[in-house]
C-alpha positions in Angstrom: 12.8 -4.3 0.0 13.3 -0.8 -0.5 13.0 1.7 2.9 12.8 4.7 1.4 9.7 7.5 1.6 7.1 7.5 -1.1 7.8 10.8 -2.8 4.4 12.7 -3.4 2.7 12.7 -7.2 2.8 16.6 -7.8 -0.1 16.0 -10.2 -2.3 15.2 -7.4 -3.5 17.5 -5.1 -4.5 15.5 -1.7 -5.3 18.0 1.2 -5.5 14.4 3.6 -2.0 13.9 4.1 -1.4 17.0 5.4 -3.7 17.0 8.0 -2.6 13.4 8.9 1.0 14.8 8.8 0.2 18.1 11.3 -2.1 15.5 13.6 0.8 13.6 13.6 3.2 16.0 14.5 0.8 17.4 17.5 0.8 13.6 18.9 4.6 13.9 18.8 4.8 17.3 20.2 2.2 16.2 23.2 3.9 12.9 23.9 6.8 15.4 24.6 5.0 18.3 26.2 1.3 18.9 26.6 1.3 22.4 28.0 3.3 23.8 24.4 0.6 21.8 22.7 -2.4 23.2 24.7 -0.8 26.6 25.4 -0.8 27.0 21.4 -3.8 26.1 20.6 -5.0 28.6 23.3 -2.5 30.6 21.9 -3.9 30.2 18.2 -7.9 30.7 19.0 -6.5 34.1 20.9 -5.0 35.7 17.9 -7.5 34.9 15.4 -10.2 35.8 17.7 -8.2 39.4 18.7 -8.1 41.1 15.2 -11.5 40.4 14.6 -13.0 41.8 17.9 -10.6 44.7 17.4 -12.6 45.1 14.1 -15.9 45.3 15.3 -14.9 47.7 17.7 -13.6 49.8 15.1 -16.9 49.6 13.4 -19.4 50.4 16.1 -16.5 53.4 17.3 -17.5 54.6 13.6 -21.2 54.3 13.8 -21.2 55.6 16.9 -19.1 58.6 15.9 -21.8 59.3 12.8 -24.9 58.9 14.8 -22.9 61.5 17.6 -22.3 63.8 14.4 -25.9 63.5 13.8 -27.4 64.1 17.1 -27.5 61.0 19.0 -26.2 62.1 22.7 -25.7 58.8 24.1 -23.4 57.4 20.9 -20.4 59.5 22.1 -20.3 57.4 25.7 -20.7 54.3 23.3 -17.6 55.6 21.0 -15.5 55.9 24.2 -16.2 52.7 25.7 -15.7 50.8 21.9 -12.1 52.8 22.2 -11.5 51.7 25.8 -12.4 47.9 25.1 -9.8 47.7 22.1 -7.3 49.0 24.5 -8.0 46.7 27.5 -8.4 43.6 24.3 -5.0 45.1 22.9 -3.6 45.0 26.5 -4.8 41.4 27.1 -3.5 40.1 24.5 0.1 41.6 25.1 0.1 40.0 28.4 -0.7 37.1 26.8 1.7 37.1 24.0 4.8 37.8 26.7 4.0 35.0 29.1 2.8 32.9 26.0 6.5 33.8 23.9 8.1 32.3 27.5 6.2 29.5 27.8 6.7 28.1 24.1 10.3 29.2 24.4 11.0 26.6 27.3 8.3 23.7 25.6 10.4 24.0 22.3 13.6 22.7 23.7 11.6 20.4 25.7 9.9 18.8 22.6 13.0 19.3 20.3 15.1 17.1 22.5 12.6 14.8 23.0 12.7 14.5 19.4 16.3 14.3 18.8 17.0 12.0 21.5 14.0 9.6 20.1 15.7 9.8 16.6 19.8 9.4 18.1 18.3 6.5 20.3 16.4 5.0 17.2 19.4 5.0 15.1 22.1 3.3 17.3 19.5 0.5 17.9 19.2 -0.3 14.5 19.9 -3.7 13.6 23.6 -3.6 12.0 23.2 -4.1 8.4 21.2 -0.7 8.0 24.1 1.2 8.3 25.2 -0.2 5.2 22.1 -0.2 3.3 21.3 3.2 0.9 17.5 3.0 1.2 17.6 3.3 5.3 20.8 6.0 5.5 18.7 7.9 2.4 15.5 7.7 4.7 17.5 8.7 7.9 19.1 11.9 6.2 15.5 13.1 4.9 13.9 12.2 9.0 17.0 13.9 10.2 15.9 16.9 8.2 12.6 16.9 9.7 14.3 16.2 13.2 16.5 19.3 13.0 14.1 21.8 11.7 11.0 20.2 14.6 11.1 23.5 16.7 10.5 25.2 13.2 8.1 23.0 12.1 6.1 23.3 15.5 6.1 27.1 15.4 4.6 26.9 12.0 2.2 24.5 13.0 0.8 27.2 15.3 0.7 30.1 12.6 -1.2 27.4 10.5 -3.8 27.0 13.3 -4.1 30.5 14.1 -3.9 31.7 9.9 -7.5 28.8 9.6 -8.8 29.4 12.3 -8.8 33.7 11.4 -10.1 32.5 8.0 -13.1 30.3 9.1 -14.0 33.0 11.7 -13.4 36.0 9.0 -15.9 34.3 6.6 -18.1 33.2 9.8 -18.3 36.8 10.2 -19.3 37.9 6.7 -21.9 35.1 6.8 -23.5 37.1 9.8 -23.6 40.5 6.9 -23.9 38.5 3.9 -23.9 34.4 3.3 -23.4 35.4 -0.4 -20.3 37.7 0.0 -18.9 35.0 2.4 -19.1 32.8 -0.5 -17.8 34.5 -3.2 -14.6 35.3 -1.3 -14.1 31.9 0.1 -14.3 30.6 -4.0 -12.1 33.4 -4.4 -9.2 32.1 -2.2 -9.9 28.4 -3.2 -7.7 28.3 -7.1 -5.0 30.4 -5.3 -4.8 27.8 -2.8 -4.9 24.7 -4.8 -1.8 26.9 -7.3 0.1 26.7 -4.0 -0.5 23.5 -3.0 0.9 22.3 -6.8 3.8 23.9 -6.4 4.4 22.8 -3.5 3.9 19.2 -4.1 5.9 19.7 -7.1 9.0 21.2 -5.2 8.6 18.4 -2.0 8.8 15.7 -5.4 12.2 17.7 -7.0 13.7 17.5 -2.9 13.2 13.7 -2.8 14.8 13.0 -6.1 17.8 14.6 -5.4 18.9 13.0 -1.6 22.1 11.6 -3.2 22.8 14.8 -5.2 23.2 16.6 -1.7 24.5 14.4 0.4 27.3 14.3 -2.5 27.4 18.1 -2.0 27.6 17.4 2.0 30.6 15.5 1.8 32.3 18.0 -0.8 31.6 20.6 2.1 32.7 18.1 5.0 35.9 17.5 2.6 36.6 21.0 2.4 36.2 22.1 5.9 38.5 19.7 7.3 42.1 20.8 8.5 43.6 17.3 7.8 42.6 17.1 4.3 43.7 20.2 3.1 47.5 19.3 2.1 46.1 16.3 -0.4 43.7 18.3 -2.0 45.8 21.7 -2.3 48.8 19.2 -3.4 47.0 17.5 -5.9 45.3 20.9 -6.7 41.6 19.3 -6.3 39.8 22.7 -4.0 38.8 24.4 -7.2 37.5 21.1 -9.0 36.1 20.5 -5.8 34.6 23.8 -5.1 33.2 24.0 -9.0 31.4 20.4 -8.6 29.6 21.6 -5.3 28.6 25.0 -7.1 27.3 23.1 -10.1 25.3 20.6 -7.3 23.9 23.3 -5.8 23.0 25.1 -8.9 21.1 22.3 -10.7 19.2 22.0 -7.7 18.5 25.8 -7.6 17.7 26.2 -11.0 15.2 23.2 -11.0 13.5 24.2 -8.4 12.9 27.9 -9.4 12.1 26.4 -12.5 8.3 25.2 -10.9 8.3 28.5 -9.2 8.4 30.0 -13.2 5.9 28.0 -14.4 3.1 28.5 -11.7 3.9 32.8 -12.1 0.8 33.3 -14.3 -1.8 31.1 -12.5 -1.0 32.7 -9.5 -1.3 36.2 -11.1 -5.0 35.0 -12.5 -5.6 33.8 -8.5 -4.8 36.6 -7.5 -6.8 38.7 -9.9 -9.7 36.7 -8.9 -9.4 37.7 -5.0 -9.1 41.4 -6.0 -12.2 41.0 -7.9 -14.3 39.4 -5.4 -13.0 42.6 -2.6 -13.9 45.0 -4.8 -17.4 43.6 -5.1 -17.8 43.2 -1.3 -17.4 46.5 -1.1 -19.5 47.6 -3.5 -22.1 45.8 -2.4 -21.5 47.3 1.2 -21.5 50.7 -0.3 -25.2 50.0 -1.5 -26.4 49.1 1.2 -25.6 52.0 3.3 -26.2 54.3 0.6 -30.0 52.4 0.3 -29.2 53.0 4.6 -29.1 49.1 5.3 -27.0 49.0 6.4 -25.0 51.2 9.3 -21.9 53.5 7.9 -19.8 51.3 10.7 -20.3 48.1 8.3 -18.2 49.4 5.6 -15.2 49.6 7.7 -16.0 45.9 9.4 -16.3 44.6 5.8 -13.7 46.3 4.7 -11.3 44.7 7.3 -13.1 41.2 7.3 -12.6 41.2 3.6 -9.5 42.2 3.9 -8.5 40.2 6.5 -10.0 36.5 5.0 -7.8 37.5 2.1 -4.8 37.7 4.3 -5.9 34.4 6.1 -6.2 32.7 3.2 -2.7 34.0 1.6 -0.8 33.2 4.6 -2.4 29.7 5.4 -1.0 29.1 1.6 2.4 30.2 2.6 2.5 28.3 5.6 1.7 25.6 4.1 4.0 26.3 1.1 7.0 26.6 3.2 6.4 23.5 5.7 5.4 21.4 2.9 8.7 19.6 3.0 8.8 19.3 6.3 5.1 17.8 6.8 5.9 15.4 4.0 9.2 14.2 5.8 7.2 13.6 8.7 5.9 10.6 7.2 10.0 9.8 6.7 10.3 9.9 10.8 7.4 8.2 11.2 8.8 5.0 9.1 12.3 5.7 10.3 11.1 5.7 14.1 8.9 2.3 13.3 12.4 0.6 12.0 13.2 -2.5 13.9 15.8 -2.2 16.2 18.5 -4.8 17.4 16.5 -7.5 19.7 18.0 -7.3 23.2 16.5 -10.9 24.3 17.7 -14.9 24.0 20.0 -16.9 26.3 22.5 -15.3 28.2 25.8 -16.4 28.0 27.2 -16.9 31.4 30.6 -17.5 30.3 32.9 -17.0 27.0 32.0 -20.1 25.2 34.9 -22.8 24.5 34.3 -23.2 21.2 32.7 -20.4 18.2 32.2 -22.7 15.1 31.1 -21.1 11.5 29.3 -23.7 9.8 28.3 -22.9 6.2 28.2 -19.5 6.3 26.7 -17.7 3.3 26.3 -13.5 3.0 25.6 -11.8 0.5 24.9 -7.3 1.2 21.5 -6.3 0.6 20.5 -4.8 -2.3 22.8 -7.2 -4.1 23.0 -11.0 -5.3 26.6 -11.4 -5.6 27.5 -13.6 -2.3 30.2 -12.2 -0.7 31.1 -15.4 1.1 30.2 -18.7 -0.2 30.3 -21.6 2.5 33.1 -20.8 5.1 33.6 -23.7 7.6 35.6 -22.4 10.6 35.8 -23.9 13.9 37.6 -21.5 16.5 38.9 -23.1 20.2 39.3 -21.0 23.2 43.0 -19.5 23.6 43.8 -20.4 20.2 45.2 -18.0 17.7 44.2 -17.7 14.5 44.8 -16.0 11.6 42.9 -14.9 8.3 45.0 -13.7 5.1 43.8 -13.6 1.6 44.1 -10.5 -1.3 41.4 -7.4 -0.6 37.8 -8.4 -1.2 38.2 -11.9 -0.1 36.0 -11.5 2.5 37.7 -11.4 5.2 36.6 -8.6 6.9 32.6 -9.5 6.4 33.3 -13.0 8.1 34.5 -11.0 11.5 31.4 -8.9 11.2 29.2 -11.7 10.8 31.6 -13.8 14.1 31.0 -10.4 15.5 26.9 -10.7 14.8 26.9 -7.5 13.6 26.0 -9.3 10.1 23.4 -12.1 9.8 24.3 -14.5 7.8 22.0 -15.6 4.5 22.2 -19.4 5.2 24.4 -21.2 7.8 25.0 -20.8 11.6 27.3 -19.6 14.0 27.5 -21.8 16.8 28.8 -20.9 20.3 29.4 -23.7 22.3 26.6 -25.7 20.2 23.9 -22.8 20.1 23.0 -20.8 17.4 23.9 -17.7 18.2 20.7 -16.5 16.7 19.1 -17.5 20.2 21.8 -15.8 22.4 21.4 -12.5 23.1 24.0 -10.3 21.4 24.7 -8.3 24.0 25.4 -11.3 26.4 28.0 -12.2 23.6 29.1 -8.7 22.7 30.6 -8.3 26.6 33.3 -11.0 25.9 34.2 -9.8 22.7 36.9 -7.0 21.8 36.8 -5.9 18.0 39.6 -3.5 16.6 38.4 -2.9 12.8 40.7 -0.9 10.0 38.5 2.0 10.6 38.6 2.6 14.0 37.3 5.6 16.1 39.2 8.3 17.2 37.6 10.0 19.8 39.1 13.7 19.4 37.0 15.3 21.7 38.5 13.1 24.5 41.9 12.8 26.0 44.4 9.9 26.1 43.2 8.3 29.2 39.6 8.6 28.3 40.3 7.2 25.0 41.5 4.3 26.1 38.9 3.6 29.2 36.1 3.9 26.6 37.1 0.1 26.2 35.4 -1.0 28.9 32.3 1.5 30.6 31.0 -1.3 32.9 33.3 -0.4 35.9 34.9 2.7 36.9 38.1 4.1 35.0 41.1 2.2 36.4 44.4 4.2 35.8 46.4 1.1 36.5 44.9 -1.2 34.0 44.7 2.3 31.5 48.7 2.4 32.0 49.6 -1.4 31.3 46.8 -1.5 28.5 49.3 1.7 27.1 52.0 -0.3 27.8 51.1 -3.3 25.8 49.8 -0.9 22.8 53.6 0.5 23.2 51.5 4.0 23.5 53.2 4.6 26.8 56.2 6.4 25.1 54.2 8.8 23.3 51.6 9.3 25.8 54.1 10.5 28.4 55.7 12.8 26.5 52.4 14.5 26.0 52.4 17.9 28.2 49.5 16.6 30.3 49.9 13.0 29.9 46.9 10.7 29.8 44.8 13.8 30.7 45.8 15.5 27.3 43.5 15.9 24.4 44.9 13.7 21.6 43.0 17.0 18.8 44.2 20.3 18.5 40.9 21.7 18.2 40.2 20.8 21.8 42.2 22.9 25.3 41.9 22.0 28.5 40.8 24.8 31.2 43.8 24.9 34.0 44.2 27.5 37.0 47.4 29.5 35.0 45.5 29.0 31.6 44.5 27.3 28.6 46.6 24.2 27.3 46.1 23.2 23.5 45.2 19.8 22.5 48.0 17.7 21.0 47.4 16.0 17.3 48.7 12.4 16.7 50.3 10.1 13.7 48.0 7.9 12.5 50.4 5.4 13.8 49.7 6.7 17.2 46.1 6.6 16.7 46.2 3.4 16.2 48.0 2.3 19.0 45.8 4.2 21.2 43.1 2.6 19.8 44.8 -0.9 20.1 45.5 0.1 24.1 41.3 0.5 24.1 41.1 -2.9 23.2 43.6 -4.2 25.6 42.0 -2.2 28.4 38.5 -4.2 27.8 40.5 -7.2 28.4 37.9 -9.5 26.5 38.1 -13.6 26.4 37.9 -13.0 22.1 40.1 -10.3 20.7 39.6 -9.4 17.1 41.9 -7.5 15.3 41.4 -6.6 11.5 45.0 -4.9 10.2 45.5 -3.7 13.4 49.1 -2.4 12.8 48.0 -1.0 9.0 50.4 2.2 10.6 53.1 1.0 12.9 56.1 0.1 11.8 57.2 -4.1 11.5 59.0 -3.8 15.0 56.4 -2.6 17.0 53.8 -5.0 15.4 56.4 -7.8 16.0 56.8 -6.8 19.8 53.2 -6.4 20.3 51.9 -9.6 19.2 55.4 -11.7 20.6 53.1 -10.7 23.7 50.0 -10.9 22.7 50.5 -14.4 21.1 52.3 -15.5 24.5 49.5 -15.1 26.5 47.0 -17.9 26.0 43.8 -16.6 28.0 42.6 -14.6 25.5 41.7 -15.8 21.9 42.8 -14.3 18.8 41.6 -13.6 15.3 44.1 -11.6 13.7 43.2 -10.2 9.7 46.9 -9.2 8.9 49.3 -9.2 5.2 52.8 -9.2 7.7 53.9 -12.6 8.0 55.8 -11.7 11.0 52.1 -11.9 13.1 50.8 -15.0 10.5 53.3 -17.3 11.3 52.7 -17.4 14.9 49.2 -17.9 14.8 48.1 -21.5 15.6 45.7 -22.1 12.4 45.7 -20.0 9.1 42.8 -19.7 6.8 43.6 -18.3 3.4 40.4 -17.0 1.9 40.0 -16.2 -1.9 37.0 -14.8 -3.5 34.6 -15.4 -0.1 35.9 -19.5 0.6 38.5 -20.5 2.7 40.7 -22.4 -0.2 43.6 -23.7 2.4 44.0 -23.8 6.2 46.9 -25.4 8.5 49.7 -24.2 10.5 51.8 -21.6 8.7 54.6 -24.1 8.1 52.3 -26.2 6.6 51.4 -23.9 4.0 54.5 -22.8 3.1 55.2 -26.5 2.6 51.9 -26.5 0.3 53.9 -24.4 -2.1 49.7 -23.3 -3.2 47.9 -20.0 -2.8 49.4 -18.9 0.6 52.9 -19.8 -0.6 52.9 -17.5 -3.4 50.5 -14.7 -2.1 53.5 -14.2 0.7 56.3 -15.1 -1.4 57.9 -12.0 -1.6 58.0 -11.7 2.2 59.5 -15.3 2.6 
């Protein structure tokens, strides 16, 4: 079942889902911070009340004025105190804008880390098949979008409240001269706002179609920027290819989308045409009626600027709109994103490492497809026993530790621990005696040595000892030493430590030395299960051969080892050979060999 957002019909012009989008946004923003909520709103009814009280000062200074140059000797005081009140309303309203600018300055950050913390939190709960599934990584990127641009989003919000709320009190205002001028402009605005609204609708349709197109043109840029990349792809000569596919992205996505902006150029020219017309008859209808002396002289400048004024409303509440269109729809993308399931943290609690992990039946196949990845694996596992998997890529082998590991759920079949389907337990409980070192393991460049190995184990405070035999069994020791700092040297050369007599660069490692370090991590958790898939892709046979002579000595630790040297496989205890997601033999090494079958000939070369 798909994940992903509903992109919008342009055809259809719903004015509902935005408002549910911008009431949904000001839930958000209030959950995070009621005073930027209320402040703007406060904030909004201020500035579309200000330019319209300014206006009907400047009328009655003009009246008064005329009825001064025509006799009246009491319209001059009025004149001055009409000029007086715009300045103390000007005033106000700049002492409002510079403790409001403050206020919303400090409630932004507030609500856009709320947000982003919601959204980080959200995503490393998800349960652990998501992060392989397009439809919830496509829906992340595009509530991600919205994520980053909130503070944006929130400001726009506001210049949408103020922008309606200057347009319902412009026409309010006209209704008070004229409720048939009031109505002619607001059908005036109405076609250029429903143009907008198309377009807009049109482009948020073009953005959701093409998620994969730049998140193609991400990874070209991510590709390109990165230091350790850059002798393959000059070698090979791939930058320009590289360089030409990312222009040609981002032009197809360019040229499509000015394409809608083309097409609605002479509809908005005819909306536009339309609100000139309806101006120019407000005024001459306002002309009349002074000239018929109807109406004061004063109310020619007031309609003038009301007119005038609704226009801009309305033009800007378009473009507001327009330009947060996106945005507002992606909302609904958070929204759904934020009500994903995350990983249950509930069930039985293991008190202990179970004695026993059994498979039993185990079918999988990755969703979104029906080809089963495995197909019935039967593995029973014993405390301190080692065991190893073999088998060519895309056996399976690696999906069967994620699904020992729970970060898979099975299609059919159980894992047992001890007897109990591990469905029941909860994970974490069984996570804490588990220690998994994958192919693709993490490098944590923006930490040093010691803290890369420590990150093993967080539930107790950093012990330097355990750090230092944990580098010793990793054989990481050697290198780590010669580093200038030691464990307390960045392992990037991007990062420097800060010392009294000056700055010390980070030190890059071999991938070989990556990997040990990250094999130390896993000694240093010290878990009853250790899991290692090719651990020792990148060091060389001795080292491997060293390391696991005393790994495989120690029997108080169990171990499932995915390896293709048969200097670690033949002193595992039990070896499954997996072919096309079954286990098609299992025994002792020896007794494999002896089989002269699958396992025989797939490590033939190396007997």
């Amino acid at each position: 079942m798909s994940t992903s957002g509903g992109t919008a019909d342009p055809k259809k012009l719903k004015f509902r889902p935005y408002w549910l989008a911008i009431s949904a946004m000001v839930k958000v923003s209030f959950k995070a911070s009621p005073t930027a909520v209320v402040m703007k709103v406060i904030g909004s009814f201020i500035g579309a009340v200000v330019p319209l009280l300014t206006s009907w000062f400047a009328a009655q200074t003009t009246t008064a004025l005329v009825d001064g140059f025509g006799g009246d000797a009491a319209a001059g005081r009025q004149a001055v105190f009409y000029v007086v009140a715009t300045a103390v309303t000007g005033l106000l309203w700049a002492t409002w804008s510079s403790v409001d600018g403050y206020v919303q300055r400090v409630m932004a950050y507030r609500v856009s880390a709320f947000v982003s913390d919601s959204m980080f939190e959200r995503f490393l709960s998800l349960e652990f098949w998501r992060y392989d599934d397009k439809d919830t990584i496509d829906l992340y990127d595009r509530a991600k979008r919205f994520a980053d641009s909130y503070p944006r989003v929130l400001t726009r919000i506001s210049s949408i409240l103020t922008a309606a709320m200057g347009l319902i009190l412009a026409i309010a205002a006209l209704v008070s001269v004229s409720w048939w001028i009031a109505l002619i402009l607001l059908a005036a605005i109405i076609p250029s706002v429903y143009i907008e609204f198309r377009l807009s609708r049109a482009q948020v349709a073009h953005w959701n179609s093409r998620v994969d197109a730049r998140r193609r043109s991400r990874m070209i840029d991510e590709n390109l920027t990165r230091p350790q990349h850059m002798a393959e792809m000059r070698l090979y000569g791939v930058v320009g290819h590289l360089i030409g596919m990312r222009r040609r992205l981002r032009e197809e996505d360019e040229q499509e989308r000015l394409k809608y902006d083309k097409n609605h150029i002479p509809k908005k020219i005819v909306a536009d045409a339309i609100q000139y017309v309806a101006e120019v008859i407000a005024l001459i209808w306002i002309i009349g009626q002074i000239v018929a002396r109807a109406q004061p002289v004063g109310q020619f400048l007031f309609v003038q600027q009301i007119v005038s004024r609704s226009l801009s409303q309305g033009q800007q509440l378009v473009s507001y709109l327009n330009n947060m269109d996106e945005d507002l729809a992606n909302i609904k993308d958070y929204e759904t994103f934020m009500e994903l399931p995350v990983q249950r943290d509930e069930g039985i609690e293991l008190e202990h490492a179970p004695s026993v992990v059994e498979m039993r039946d185990i079918r999988f196949s990755y969703s979104g497809s029906d080809v089963q990845v495995l197909k019935g694996i039967n593995i029973t596992i014993r405390a301190g026993q080692h065991v190893a998997i073999v088998g060519e890529n895309g056996a399976g082998k690696s999906t069967l530790i994620k699904i020992l590991a729970g970060l898979y759920a099975p299609k059919s079949g159980q894992v047992l621990l001890d007897g109990v389907d591990r469905n029941t337990i909860n994970l974490n409980s069984w996570h804490k005696y588990l220690a998994v070192l994958s192919q693709d393991f993490l490098k944590y460049e923006f930490a040093t040595a010691g803290e890369n190995i420590s990150f093993g184990q967080l539930n107790r405070p950093r012990d330097a000892v355990l750090v230092h035999q944990a580098a010793d069994d990793a054989e990481a020791r050697e290198f780590i030493d010669k580093l200038p700092l030691g464990f307390e040297n960045f392992v990037s050369p991007w990062m420097e430590t800060d010392l009294s007599k000056g700055r010390r660069r980070g030190t890059g490692l071999s991938g070989g030395q990556w990997q040990r370090l990250a094999m130390a991590r896993n000694f240093y958790r010290n878990a009853p299960f250790m899991v290692m898939d090719e651990p020792t892709s990148a060091i060389d046979a001795l080292a491997e051969h060293r390391i696991f002579s005393r790994l495989f000595a120690d029997r108080s630790s169990t171990i499932i080892a995915i390896s293709h040297r048969l200097a670690t496989i033949e002193k595992a205890d039990v070896v499954y050979m997996m072919e096309n997601g079954e286990v098609v033999e299992q025994g002792t090494h020896q007794e494999l060999v002896d089989l002269r079958g699958r396992y025989f000939r797939m490590f033939e070369s190396q007997l």
